[in-house]
N, C-alpha and C positions, 0 to 999 in steps of 0.2 A: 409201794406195798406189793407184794407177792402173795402167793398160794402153793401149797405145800400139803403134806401128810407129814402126819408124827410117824415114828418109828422108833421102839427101842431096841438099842444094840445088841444083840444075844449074850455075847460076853463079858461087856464091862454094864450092862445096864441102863447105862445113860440112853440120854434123849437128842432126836435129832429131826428137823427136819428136811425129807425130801422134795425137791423140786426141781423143775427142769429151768436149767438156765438157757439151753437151747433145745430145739428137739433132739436132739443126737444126746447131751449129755444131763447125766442126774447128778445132781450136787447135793450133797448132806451138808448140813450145818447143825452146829449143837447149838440144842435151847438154850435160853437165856437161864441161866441159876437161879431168878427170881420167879422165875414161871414153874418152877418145878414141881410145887405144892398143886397147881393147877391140872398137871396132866392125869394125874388118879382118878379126878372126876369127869375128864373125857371120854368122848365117843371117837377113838382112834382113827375110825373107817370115814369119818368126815374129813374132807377138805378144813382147812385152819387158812386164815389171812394172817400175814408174819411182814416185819420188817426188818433188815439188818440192822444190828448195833454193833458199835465198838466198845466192850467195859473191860476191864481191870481184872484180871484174874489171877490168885494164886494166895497164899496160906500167910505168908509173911511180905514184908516189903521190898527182901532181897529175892522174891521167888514172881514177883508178878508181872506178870504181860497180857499184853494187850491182846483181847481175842474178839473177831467176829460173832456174834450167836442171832441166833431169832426171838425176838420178842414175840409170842402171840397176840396177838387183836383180839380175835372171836373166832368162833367156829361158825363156818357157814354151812345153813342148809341147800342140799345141791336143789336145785330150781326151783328157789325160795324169793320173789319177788322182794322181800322184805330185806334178803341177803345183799341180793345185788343194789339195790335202792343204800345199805348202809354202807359197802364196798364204794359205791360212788362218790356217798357224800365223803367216808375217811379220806379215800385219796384225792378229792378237792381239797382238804382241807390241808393236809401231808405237803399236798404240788404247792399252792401260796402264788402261780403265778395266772390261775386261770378264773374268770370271773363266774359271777352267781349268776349270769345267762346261761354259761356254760354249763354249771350244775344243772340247772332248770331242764335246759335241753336233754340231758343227758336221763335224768329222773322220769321225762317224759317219755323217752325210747321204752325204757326199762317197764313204765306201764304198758305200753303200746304192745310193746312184747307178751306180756303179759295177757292181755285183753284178748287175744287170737285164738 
């Protein structure tokens, strides 16, 4: 799972979102076409948790390929203990290889943090 801003293109419209794959570099990726309907009723200026996919893209069967896009998750609020608490549990859940101590652990930070 990643974290990203929406962004639409000026000139064709579409949707993308930005993030930093390194510090140095911003990568755009376009939304997923199933999310589309979702971003009208966004708060753009919020951070979004996204994951990449690979679907099927194009009009006919002789015209389609295969394209990365972002799925959005949810919009997170920035220093929203509830946010980071559901960011934990999704990407426990996403990873598959780390146990519910780990969760536990982890949820605990996140109040701890909180609590200060």
């Amino acid at each position: 799972m990643l974290k990203g801003h929406l962004h639409q293109l000026p000139k064709s419209k579409k949707w993308v979102v930005r993030y930093n794959r390194t510090p140095q570099i911003i990568t755009e990726l376009p939304v997923n076409p199933k999310d589309a309907e979702l971003l009208i009723k966004r708060d753009h200026l919020k951070p979004i948790a996204f994951q990449v996919e690979t679907v099927a893209i194009g009009t006919s069967e002789f015209d389609i390929q295969d394209c990365d896009v972002a799925t959005i998750l949810y919009e997170l609020a920035e220093d929203s203990m509830y946010a980071d608490i559901e960011l934990a549990i999704i990407s426990w859940s996403t990873d598959g290889t780390k146990t519910a101590g780990f969760l536990t652990r982890e949820i605990i930070e996140i109040v701890n943090k909180y609590k200060k």
